[in-house]
PDB file of N, CA, C and O in Angstrom, chain B, residues numbered from 101:
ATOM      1  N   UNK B 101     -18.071  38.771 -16.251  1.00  0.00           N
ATOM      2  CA  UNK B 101     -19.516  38.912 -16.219  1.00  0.00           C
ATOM      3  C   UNK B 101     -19.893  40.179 -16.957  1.00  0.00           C
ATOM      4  O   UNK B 101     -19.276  41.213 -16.702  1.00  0.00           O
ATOM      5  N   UNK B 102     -20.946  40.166 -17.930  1.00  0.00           N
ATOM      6  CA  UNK B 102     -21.256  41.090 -18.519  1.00  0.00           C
ATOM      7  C   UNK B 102     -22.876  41.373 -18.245  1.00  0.00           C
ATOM      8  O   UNK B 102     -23.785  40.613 -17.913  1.00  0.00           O
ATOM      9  N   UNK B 103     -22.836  42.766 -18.522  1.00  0.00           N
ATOM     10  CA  UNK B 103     -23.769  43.314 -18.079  1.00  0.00           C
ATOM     11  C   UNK B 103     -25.564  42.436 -18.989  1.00  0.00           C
ATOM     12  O   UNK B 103     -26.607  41.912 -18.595  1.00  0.00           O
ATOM     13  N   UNK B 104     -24.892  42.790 -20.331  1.00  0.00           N
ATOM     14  CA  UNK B 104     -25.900  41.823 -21.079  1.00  0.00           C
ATOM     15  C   UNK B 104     -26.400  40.090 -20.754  1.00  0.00           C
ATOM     16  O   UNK B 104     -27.540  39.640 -20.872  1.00  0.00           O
ATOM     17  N   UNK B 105     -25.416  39.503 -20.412  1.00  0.00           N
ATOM     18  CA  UNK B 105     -25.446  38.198 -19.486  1.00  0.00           C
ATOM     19  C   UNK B 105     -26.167  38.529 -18.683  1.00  0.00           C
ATOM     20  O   UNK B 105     -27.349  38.315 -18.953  1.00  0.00           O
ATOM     21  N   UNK B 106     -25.877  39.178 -17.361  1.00  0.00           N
ATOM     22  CA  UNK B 106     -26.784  39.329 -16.453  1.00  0.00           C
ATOM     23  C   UNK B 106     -28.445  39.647 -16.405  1.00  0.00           C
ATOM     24  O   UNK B 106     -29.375  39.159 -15.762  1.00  0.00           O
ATOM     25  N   UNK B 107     -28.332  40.749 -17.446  1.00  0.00           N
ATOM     26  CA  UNK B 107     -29.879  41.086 -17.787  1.00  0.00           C
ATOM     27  C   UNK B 107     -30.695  40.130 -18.320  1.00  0.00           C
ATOM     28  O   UNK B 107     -31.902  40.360 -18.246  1.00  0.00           O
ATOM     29  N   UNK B 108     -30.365  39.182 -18.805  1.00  0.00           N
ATOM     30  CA  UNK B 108     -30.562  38.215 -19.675  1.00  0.00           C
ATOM     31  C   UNK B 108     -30.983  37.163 -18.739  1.00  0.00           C
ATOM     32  O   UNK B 108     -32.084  36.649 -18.939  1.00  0.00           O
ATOM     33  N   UNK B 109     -30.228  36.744 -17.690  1.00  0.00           N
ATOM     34  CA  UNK B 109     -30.160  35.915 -16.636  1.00  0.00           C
ATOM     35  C   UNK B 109     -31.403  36.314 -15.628  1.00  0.00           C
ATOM     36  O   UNK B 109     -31.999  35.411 -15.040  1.00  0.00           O
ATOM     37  N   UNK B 110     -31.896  38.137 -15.390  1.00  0.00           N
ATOM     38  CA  UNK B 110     -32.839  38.595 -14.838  1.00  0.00           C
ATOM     39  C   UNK B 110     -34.228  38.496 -15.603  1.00  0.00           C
ATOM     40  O   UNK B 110     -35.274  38.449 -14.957  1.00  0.00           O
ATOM     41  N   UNK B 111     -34.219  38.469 -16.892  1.00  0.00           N
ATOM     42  CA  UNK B 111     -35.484  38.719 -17.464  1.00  0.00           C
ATOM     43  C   UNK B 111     -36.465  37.629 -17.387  1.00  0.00           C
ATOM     44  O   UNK B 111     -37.596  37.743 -17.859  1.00  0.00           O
ATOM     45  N   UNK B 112     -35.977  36.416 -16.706  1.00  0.00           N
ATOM     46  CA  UNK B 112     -36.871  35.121 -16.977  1.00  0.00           C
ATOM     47  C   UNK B 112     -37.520  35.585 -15.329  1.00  0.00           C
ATOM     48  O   UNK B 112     -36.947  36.212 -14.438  1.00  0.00           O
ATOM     49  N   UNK B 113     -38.691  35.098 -15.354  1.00  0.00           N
ATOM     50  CA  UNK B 113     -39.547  35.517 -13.957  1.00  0.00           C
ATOM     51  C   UNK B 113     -39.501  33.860 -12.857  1.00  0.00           C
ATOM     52  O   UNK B 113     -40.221  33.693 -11.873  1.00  0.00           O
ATOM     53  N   UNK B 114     -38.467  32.829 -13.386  1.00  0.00           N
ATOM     54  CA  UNK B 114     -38.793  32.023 -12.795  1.00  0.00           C
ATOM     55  C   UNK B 114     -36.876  31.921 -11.687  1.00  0.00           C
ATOM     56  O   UNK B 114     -36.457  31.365 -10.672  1.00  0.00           O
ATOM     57  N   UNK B 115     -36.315  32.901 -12.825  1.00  0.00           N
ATOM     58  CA  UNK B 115     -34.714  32.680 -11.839  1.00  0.00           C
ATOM     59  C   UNK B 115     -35.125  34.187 -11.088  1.00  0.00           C
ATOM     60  O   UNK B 115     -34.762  34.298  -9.917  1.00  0.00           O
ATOM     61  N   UNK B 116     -35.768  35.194 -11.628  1.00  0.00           N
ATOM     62  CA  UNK B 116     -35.982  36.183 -10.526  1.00  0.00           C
ATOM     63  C   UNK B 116     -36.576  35.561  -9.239  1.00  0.00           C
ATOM     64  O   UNK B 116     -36.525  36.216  -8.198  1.00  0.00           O
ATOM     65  N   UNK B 117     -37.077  34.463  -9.254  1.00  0.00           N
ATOM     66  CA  UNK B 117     -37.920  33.595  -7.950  1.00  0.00           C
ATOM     67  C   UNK B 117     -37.017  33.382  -7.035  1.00  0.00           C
ATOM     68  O   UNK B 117     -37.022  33.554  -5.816  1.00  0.00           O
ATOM     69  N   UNK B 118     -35.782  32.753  -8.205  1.00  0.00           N
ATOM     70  CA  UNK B 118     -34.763  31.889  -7.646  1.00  0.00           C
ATOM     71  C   UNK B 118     -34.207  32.647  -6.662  1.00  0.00           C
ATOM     72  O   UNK B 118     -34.170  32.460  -5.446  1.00  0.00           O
ATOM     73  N   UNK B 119     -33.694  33.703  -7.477  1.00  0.00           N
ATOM     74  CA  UNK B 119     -32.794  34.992  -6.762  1.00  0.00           C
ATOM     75  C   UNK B 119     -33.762  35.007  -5.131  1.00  0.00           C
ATOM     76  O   UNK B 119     -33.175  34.606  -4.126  1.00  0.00           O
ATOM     77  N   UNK B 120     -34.519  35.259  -5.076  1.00  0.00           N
ATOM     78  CA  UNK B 120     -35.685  35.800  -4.453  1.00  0.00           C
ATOM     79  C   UNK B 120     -35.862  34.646  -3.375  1.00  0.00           C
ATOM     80  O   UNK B 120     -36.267  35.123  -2.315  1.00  0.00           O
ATOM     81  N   UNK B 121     -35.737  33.706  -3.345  1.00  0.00           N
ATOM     82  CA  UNK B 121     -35.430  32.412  -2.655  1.00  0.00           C
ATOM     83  C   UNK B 121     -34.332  32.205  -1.835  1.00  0.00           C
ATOM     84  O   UNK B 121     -34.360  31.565  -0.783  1.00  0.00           O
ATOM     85  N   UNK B 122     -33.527  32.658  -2.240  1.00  0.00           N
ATOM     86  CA  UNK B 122     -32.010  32.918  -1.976  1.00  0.00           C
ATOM     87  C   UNK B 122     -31.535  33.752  -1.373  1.00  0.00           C
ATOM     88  O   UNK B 122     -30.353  33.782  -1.030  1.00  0.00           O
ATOM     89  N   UNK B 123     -32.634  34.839  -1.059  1.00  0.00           N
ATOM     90  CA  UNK B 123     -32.512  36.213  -0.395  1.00  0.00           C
ATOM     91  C   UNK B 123     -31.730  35.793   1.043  1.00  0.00           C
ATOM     92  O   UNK B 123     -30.656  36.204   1.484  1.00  0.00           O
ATOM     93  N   UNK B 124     -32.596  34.906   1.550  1.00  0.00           N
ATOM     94  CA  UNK B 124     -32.518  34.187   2.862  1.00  0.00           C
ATOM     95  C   UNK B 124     -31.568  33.404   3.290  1.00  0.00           C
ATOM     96  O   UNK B 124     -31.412  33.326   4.508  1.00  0.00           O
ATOM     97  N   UNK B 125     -30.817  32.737   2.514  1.00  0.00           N
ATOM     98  CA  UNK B 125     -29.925  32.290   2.860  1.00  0.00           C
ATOM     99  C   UNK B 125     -29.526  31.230   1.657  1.00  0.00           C
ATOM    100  O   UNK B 125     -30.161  31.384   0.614  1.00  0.00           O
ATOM    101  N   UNK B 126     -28.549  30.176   1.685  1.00  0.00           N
ATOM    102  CA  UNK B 126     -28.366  29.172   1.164  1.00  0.00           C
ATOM    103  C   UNK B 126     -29.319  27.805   0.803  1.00  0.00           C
ATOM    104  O   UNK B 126     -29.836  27.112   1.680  1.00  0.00           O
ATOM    105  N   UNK B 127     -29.428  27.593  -0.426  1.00  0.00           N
ATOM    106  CA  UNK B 127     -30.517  26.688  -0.372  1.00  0.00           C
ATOM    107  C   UNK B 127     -29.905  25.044  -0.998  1.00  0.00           C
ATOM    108  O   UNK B 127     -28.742  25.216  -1.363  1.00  0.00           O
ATOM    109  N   UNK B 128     -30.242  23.902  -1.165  1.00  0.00           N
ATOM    110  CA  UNK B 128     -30.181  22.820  -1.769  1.00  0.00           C
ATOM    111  C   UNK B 128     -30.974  23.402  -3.520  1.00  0.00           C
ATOM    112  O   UNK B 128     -31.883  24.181  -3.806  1.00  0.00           O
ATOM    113  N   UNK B 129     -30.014  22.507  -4.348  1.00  0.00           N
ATOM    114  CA  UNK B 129     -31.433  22.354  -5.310  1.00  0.00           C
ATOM    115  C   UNK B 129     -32.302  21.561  -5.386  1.00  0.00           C
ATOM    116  O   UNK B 129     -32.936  21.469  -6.438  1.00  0.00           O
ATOM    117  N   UNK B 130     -32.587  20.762  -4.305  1.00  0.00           N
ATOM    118  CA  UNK B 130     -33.590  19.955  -4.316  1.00  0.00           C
ATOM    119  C   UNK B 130     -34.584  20.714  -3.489  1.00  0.00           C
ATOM    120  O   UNK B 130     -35.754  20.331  -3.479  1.00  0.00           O
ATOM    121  N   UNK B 131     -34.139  21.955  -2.665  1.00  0.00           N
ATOM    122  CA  UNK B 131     -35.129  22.855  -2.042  1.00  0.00           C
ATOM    123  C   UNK B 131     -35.895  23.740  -2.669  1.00  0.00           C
ATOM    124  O   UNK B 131     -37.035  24.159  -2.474  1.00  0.00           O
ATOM    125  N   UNK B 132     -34.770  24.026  -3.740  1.00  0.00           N
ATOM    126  CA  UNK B 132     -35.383  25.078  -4.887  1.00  0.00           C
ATOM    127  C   UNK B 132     -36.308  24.358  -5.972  1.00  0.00           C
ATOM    128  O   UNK B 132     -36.897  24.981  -6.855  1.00  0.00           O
ATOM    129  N   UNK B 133     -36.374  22.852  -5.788  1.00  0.00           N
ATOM    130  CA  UNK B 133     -37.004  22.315  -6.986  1.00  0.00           C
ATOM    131  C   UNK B 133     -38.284  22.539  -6.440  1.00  0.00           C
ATOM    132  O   UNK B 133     -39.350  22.723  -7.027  1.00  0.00           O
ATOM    133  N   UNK B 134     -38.036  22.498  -5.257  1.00  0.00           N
ATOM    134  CA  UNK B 134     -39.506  21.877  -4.111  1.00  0.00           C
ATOM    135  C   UNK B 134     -40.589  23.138  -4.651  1.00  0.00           C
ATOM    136  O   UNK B 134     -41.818  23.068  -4.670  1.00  0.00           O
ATOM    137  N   UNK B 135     -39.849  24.136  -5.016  1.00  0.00           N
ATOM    138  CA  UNK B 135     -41.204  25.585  -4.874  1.00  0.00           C
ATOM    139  C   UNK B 135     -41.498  25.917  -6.320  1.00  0.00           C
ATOM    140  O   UNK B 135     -42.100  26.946  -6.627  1.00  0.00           O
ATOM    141  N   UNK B 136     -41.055  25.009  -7.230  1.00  0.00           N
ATOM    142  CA  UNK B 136     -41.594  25.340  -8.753  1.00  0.00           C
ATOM    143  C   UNK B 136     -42.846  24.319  -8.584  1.00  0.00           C
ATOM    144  O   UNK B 136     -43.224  23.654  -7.620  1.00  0.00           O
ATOM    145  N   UNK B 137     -43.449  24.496 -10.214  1.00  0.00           N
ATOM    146  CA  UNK B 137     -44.588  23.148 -10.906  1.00  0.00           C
ATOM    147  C   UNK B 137     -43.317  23.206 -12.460  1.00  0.00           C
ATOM    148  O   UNK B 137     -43.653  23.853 -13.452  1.00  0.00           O
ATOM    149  N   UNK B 138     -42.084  22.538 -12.433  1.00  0.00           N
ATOM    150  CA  UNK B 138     -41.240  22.353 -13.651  1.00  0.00           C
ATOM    151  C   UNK B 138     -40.426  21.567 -13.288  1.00  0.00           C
ATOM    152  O   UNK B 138     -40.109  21.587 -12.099  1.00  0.00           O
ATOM    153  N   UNK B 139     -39.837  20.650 -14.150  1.00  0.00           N
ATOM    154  CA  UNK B 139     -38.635  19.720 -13.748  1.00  0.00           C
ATOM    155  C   UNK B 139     -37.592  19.981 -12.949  1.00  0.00           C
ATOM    156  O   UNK B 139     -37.085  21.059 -12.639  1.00  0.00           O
ATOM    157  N   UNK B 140     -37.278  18.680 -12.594  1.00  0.00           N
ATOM    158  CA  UNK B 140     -35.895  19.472 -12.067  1.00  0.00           C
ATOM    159  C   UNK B 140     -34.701  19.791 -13.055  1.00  0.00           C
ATOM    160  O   UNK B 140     -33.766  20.490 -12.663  1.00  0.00           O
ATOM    161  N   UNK B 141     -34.734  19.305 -14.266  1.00  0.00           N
ATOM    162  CA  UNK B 141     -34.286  19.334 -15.677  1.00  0.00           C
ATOM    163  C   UNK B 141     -33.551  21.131 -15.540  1.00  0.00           C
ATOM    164  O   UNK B 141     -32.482  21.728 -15.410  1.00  0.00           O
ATOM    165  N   UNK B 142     -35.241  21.382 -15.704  1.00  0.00           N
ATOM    166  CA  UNK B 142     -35.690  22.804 -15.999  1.00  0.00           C
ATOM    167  C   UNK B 142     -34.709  23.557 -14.738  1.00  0.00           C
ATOM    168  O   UNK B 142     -33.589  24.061 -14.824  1.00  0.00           O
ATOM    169  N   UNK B 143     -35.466  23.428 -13.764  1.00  0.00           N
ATOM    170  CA  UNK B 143     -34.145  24.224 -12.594  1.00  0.00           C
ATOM    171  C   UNK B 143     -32.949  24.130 -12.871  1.00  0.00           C
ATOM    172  O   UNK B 143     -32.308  25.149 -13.128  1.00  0.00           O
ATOM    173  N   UNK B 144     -32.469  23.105 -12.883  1.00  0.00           N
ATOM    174  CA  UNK B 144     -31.453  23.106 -13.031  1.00  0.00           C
ATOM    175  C   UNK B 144     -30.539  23.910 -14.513  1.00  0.00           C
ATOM    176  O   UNK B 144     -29.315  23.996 -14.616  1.00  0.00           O
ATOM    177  N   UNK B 145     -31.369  24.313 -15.319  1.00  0.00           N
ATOM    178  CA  UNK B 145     -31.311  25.118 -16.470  1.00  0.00           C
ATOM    179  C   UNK B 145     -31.053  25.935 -15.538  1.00  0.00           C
ATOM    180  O   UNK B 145     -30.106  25.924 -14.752  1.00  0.00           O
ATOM    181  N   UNK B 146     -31.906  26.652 -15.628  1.00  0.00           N
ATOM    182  CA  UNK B 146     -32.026  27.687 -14.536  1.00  0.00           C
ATOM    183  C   UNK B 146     -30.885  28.511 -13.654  1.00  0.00           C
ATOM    184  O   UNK B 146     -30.409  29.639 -13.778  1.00  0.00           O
ATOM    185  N   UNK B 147     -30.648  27.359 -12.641  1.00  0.00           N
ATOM    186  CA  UNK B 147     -29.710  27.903 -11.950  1.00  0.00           C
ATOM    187  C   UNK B 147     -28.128  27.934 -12.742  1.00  0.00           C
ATOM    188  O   UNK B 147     -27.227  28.560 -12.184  1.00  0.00           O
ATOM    189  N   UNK B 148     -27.907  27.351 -13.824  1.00  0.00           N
ATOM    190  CA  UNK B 148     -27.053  27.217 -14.451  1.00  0.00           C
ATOM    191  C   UNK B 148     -26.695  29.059 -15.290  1.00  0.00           C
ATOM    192  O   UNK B 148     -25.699  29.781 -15.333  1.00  0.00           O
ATOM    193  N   UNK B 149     -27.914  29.157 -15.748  1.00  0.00           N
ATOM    194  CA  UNK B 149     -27.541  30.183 -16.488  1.00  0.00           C
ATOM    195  C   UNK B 149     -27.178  31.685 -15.313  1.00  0.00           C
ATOM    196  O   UNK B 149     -26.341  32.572 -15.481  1.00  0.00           O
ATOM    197  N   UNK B 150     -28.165  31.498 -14.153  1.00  0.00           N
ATOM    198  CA  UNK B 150     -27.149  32.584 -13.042  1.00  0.00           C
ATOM    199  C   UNK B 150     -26.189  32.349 -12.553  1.00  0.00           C
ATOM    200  O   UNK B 150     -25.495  33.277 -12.140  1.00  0.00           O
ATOM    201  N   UNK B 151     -25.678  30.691 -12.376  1.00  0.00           N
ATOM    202  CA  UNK B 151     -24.392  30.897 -12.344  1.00  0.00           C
ATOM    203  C   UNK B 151     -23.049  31.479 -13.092  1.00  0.00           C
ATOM    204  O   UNK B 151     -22.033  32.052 -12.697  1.00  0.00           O
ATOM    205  N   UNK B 152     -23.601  31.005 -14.497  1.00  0.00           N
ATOM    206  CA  UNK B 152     -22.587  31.897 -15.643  1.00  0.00           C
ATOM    207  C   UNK B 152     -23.177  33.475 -15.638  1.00  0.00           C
ATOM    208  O   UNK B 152     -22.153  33.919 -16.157  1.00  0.00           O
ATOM    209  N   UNK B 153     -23.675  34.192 -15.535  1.00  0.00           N
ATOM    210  CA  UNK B 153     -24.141  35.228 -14.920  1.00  0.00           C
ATOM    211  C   UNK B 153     -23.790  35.982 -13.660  1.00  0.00           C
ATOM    212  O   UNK B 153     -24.043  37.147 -13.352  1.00  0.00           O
ATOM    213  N   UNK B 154     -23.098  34.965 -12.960  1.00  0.00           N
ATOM    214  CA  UNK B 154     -22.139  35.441 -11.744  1.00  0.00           C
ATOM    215  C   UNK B 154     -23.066  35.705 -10.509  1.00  0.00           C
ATOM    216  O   UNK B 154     -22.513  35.608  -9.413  1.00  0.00           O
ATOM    217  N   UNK B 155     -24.426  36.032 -10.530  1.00  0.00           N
ATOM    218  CA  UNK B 155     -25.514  36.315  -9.981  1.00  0.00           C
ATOM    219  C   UNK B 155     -25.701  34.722  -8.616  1.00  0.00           C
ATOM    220  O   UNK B 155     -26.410  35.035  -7.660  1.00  0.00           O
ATOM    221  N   UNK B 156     -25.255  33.558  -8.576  1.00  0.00           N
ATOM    222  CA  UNK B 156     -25.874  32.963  -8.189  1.00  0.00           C
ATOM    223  C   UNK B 156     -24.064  32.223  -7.772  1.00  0.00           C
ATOM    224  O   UNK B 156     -23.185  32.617  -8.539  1.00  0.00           O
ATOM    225  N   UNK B 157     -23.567  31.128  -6.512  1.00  0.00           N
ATOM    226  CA  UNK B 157     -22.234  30.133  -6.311  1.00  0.00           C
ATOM    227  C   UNK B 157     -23.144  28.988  -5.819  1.00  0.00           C
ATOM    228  O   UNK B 157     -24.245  28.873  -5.281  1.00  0.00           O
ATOM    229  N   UNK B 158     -21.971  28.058  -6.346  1.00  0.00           N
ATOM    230  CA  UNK B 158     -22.683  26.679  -5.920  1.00  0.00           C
ATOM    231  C   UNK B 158     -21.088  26.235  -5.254  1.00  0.00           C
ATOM    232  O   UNK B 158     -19.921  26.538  -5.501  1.00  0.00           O
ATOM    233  N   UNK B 159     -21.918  25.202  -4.120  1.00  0.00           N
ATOM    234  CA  UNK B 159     -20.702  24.825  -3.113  1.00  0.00           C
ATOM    235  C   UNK B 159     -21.756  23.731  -3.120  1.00  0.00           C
ATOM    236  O   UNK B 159     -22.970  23.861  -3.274  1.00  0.00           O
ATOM    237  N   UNK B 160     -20.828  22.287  -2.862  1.00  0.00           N
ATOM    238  CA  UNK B 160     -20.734  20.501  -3.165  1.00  0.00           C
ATOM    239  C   UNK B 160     -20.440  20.374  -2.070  1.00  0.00           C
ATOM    240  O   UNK B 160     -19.318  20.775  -1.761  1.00  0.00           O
ATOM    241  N   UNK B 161     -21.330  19.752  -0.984  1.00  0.00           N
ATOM    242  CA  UNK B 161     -21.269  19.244  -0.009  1.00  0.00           C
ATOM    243  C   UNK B 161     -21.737  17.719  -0.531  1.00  0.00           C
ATOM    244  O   UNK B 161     -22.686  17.658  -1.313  1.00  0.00           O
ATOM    245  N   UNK B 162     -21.059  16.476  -0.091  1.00  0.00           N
ATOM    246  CA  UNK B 162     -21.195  15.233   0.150  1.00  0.00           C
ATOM    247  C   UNK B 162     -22.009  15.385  -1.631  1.00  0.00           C
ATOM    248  O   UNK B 162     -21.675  16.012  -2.637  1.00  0.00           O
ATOM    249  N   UNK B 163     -23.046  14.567  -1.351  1.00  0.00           N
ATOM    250  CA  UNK B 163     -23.625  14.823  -2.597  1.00  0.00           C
ATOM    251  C   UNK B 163     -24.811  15.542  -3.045  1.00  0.00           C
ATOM    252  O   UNK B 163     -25.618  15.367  -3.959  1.00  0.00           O
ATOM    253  N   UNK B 164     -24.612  16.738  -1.766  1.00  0.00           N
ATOM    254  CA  UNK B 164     -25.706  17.996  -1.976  1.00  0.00           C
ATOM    255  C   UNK B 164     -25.195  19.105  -2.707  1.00  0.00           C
ATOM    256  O   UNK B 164     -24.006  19.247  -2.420  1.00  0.00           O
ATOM    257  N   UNK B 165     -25.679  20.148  -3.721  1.00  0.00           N
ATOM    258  CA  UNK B 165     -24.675  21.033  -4.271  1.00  0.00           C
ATOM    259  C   UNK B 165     -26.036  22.503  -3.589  1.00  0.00           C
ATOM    260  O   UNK B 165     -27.236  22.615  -3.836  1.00  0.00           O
ATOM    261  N   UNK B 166     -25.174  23.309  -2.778  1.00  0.00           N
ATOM    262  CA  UNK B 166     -26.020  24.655  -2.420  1.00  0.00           C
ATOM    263  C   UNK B 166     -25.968  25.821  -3.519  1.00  0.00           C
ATOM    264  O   UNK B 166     -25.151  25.981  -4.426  1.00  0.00           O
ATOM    265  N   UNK B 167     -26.873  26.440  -3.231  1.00  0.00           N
ATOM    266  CA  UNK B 167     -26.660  27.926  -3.935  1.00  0.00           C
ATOM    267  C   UNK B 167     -26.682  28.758  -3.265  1.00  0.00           C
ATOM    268  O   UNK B 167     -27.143  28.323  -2.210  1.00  0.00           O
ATOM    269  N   UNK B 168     -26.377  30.189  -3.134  1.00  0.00           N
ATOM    270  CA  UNK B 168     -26.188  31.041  -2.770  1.00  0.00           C
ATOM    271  C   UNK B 168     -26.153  32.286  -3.454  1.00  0.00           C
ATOM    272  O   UNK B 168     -25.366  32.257  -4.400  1.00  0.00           O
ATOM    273  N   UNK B 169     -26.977  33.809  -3.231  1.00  0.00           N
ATOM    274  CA  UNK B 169     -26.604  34.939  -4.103  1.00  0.00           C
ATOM    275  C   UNK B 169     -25.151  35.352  -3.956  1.00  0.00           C
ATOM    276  O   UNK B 169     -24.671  35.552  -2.840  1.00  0.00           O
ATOM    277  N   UNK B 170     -24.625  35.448  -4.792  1.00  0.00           N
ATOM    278  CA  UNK B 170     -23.372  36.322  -5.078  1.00  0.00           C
ATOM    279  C   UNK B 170     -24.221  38.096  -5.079  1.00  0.00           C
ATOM    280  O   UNK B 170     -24.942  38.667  -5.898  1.00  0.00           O
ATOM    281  N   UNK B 171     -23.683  38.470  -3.767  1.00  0.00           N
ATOM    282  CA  UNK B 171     -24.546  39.797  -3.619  1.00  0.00           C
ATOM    283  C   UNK B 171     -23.727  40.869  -4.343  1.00  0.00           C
ATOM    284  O   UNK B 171     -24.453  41.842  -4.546  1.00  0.00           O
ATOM    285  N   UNK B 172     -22.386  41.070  -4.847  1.00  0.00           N
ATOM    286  CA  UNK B 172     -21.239  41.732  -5.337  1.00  0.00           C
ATOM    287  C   UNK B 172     -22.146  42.141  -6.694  1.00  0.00           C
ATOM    288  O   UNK B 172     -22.290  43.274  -7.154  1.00  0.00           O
ATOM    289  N   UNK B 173     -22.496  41.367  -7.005  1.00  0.00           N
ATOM    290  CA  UNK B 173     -22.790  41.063  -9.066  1.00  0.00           C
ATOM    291  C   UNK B 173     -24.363  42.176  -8.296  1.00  0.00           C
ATOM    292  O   UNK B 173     -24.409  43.353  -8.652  1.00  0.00           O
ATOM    293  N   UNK B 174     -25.336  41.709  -7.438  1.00  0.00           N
ATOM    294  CA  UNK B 174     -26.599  42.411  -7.473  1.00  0.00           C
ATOM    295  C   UNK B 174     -26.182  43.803  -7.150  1.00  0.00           C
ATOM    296  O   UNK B 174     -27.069  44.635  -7.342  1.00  0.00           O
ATOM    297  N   UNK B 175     -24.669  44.407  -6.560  1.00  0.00           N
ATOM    298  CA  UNK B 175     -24.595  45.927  -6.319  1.00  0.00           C
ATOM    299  C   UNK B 175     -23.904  46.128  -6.909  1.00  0.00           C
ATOM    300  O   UNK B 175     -23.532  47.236  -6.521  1.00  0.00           O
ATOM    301  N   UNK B 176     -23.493  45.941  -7.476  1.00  0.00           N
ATOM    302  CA  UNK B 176     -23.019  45.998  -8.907  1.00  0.00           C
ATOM    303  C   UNK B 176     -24.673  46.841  -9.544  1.00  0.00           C
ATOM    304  O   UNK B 176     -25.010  47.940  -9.104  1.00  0.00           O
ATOM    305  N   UNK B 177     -25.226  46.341 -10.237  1.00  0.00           N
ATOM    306  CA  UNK B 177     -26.152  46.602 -10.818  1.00  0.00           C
ATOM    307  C   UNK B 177     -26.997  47.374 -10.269  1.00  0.00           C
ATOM    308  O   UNK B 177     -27.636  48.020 -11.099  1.00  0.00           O
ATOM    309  N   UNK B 178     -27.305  47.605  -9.033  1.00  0.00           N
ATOM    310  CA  UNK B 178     -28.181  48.673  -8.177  1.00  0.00           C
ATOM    311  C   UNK B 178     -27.198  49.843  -8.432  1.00  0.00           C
ATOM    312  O   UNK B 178     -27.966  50.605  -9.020  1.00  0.00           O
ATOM    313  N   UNK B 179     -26.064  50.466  -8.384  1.00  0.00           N
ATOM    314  CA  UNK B 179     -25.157  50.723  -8.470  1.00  0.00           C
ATOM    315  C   UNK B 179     -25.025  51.615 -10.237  1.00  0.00           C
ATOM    316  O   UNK B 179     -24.619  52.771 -10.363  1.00  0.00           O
ATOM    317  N   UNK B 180     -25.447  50.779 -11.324  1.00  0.00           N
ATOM    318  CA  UNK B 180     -25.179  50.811 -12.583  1.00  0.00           C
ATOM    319  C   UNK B 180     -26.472  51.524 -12.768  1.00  0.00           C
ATOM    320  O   UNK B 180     -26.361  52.540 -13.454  1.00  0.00           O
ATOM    321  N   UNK B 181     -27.773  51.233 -12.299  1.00  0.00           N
ATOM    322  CA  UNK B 181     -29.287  51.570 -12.324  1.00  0.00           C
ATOM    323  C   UNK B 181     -29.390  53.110 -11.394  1.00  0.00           C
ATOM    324  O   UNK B 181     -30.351  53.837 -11.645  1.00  0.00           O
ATOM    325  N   UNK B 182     -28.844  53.347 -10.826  1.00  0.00           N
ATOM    326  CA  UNK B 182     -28.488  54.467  -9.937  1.00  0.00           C
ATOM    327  C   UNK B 182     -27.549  55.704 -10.770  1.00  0.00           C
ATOM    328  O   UNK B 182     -27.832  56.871 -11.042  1.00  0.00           O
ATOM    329  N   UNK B 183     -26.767  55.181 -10.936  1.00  0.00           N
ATOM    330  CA  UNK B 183     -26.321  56.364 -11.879  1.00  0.00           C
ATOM    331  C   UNK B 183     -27.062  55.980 -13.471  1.00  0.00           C
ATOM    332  O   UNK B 183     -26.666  56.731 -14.362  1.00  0.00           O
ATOM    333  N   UNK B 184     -27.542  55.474 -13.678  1.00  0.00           N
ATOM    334  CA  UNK B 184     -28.275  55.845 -15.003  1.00  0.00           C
ATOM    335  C   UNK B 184     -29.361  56.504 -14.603  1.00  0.00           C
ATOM    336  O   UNK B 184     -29.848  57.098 -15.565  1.00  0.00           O
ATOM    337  N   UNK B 185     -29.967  56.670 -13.611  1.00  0.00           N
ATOM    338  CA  UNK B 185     -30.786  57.420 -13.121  1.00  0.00           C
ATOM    339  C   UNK B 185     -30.702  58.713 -12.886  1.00  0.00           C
ATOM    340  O   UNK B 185     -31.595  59.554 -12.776  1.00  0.00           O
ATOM    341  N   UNK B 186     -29.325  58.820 -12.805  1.00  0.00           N
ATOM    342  CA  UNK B 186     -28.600  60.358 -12.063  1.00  0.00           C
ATOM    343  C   UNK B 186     -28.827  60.539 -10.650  1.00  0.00           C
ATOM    344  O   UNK B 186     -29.591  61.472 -10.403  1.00  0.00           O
ATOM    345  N   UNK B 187     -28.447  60.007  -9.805  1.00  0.00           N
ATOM    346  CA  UNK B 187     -29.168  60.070  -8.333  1.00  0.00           C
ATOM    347  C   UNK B 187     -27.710  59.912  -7.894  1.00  0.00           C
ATOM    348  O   UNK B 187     -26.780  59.338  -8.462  1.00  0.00           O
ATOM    349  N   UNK B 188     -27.754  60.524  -6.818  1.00  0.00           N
ATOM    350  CA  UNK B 188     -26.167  60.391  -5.955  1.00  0.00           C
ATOM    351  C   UNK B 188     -26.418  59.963  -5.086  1.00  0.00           C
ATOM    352  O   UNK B 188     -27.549  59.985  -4.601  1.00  0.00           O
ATOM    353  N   UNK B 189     -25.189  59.296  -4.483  1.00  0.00           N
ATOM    354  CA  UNK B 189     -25.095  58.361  -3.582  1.00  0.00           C
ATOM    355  C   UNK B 189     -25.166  58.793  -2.249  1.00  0.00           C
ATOM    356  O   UNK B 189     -25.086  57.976  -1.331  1.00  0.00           O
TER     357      UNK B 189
END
């Protein structure tokens, strides 16, 4: 996972939602489709590119697939934003 991937993966305001959705727990993507006005095409874009981004795991139940934040990759980056800041821990 690279840092540029990731930023890249953050800059769209509709997977920052996603993230943001996800705060809470594990979701369906048919749960996450439920809170856009865009395809499910489109989500599914979406969650694709935070998954290669490392930001986002998907686990296949029966024929439901969940998501979940990968919280490692987000402190990671709080972490990276912190010392570019100069601030100690």
């Amino acid at each position: 996972m690279g840092l540029q991937q990731t930023m890249r993966a953050l800059s769209d305001p509709i997977r920052r939602e996603i993230l943001y959705l996800l705060k809470d727990g594990r979701m369906s993507a048919g749960d996450i489709v439920s809170h856009f006005d865009v395809t499910g095409a489109s989500i599914s874009r979406h969650l694709s590119v935070l998954k290669d981004a490392d930001l986002i795991r998907d686990t296949r139940e029966g024929k439901f697939i969940f998501y979940e934040l990968n919280a490692s990759v987000l402190e990671e980056i709080m972490l990276w934003i912190t010392q570019l800041k100069g601030e100690n821990e």
